[in-house]
C-alpha positions as a Markdown table, in Angstrom:
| # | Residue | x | y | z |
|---|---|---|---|---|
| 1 | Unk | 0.0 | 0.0 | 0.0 |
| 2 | Unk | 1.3 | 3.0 | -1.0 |
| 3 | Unk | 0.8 | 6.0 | 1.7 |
| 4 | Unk | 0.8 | 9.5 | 0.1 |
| 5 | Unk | 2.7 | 12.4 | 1.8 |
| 6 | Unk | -0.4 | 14.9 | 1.3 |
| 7 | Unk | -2.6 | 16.0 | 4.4 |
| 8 | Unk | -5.9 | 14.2 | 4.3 |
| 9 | Unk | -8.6 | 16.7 | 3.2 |
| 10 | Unk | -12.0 | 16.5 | 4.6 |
| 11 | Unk | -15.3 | 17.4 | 2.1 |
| 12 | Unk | -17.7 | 20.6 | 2.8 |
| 13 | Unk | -20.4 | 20.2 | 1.3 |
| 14 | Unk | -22.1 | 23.5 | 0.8 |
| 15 | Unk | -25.6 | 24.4 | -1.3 |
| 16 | Unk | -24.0 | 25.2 | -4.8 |
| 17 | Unk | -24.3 | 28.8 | -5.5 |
| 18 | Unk | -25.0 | 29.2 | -9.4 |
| 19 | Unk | -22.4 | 30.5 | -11.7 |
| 20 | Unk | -22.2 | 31.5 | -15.2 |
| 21 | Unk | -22.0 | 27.9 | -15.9 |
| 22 | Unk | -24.2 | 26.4 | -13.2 |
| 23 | Unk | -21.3 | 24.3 | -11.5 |
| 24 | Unk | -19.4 | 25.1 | -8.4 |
| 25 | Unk | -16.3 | 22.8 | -7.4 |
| 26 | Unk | -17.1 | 21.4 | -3.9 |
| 27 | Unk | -13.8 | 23.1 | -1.4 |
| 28 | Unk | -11.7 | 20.7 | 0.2 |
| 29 | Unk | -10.0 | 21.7 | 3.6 |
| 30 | Unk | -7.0 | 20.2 | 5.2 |
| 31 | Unk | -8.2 | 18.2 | 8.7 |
| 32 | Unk | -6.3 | 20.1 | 11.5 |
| 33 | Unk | -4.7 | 17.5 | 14.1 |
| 34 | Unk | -5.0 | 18.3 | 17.6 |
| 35 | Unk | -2.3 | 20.5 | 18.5 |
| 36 | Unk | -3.0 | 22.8 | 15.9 |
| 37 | Unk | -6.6 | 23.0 | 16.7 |
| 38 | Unk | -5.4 | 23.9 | 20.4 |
| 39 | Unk | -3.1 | 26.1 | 19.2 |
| 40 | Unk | -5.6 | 27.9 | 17.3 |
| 41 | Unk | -8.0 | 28.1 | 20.6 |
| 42 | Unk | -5.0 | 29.6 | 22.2 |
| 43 | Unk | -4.5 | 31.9 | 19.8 |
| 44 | Unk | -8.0 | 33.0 | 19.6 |
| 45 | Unk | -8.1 | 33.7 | 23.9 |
| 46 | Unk | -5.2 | 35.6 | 23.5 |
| 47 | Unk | -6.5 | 38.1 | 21.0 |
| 48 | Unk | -9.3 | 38.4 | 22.7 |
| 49 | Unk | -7.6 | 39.4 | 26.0 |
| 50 | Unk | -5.1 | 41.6 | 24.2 |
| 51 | Unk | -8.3 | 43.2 | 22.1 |
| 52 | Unk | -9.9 | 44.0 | 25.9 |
| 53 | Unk | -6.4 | 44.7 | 27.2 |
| 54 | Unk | -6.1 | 47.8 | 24.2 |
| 55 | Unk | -9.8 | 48.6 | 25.1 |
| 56 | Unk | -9.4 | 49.4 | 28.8 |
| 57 | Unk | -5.7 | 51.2 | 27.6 |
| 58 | Unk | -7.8 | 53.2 | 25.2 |
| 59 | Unk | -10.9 | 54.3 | 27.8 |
| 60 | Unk | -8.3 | 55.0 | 30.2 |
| 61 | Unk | -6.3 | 57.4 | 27.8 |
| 62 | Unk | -9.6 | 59.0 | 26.5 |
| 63 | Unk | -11.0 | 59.2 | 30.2 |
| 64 | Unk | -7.3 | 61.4 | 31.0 |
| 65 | Unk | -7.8 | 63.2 | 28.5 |
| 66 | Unk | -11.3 | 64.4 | 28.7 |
| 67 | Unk | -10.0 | 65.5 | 32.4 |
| 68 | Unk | -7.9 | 67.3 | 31.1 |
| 69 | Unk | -9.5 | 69.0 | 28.8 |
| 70 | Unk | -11.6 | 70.0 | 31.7 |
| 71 | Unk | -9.1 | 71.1 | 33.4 |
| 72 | Unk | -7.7 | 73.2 | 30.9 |
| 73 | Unk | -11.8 | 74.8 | 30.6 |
| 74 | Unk | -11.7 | 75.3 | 33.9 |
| 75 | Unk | -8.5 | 77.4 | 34.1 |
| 76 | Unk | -9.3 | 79.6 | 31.1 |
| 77 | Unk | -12.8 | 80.2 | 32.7 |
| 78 | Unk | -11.4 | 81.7 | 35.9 |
């Protein structure tokens, strides 16, 4: 038996959308193994926290600086 050195490649089968021609190729997708389907959770957590982690940077900045402004309005109105 001969073994191929290729990934095996897992079917989606979609509904066909029509085409000009009124055939659409089914897509094949690579079958992740486990560690990179872990990986891939990983990496998935981690941009979430680093997407909250620039969120709370960027209320805190806009939060000092709308103080400041207001501190500034302050000064000129007295």
């Amino acid at each position: 038996m001969v073994t191929s050195k290729r990934p095996r490649q897992i079917r989606i089968f979609k509904r066909p959308k029509s085409d000009a021609l009124g055939v659409v190729p089914i897509r094949t997708v690579p079958r992740l193994n486990e560690r990179e389907l872990k990986r891939d959770r990983e990496n998935v957590v981690n941009d979430w926290i680093d997407e909250r982690r620039r969120n709370e940077l960027a209320e805190n900045l806009y939060s000092q600086a709308a103080i400041v402004a207001w501190r500034e309005d302050r000064s000129e109105t007295d």
